[in-house]
Structures are given as structure tokens and as C-alpha cells.
N, C-alpha and C positions, 0 to 999 in steps of 0.2 A: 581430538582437539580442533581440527579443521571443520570440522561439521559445523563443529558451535560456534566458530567466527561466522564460518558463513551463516549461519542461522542467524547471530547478531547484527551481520549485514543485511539481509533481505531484513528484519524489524526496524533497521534504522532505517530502510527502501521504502516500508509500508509506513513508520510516523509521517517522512517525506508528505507520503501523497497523503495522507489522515489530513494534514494540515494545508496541502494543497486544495483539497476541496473542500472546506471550511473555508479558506479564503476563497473561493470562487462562490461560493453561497453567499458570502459578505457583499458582494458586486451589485448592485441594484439589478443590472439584468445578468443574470448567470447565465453563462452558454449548458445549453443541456448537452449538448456533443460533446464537450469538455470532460463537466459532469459523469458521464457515463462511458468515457474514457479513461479518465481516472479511476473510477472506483470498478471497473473491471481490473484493469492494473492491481491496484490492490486487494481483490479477492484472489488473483493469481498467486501474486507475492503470499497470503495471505495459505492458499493449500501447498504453495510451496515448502511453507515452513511446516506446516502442518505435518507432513508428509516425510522430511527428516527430521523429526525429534521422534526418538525411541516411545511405542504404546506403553 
């Protein structure tokens, strides 16, 4: 049952940044350093999760 809180946190961690950079695209001038900070973060988060849910 722990796994899958944490599992449910790290997906609430990865909406976070889905919708952090969607609002950084919305900016007239987007930082691309931002940009591709974030969305490294969330490929992390993203084999994170990957990687504890049972094959």
C-alpha cells in the first residue's frame, strides 16, 4: 500500500510540472532553460513511476 501512495505522489509531482510548462509556453517569451528543466524533471518523475508499478 506504500508503493501506491508514493506512486500517487510522484503523478500528483508530474501533473505539477505537465501544467507548469504549459503555463511557461503560454508566456510570450518562454525561457527554454525553464522549459527543458522542467520537462527533464518530469521524464524522471515520469521512469520513476514507471519503474515501481508491478510488469
Amino acid at each position: 500500500m506504500a508503493i501506491e501512495a508514493h506512486i500517487r505522489e510522484l503523478g500528483f509531482r508530474h501533473e505539477n510540472l505537465d501544467r507548469a510548462i504549459r503555463d511557461e509556453l503560454q508566456r510570450p517569451a518562454a525561457d527554454q532553460l525553464r522549459l527543458r528543466q522542467l520537462k527533464r524533471q518530469k521524464l524522471k518523475l515520469k521512469e520513476q513511476i514507471e519503474s515501481l508499478r508491478p510488469s
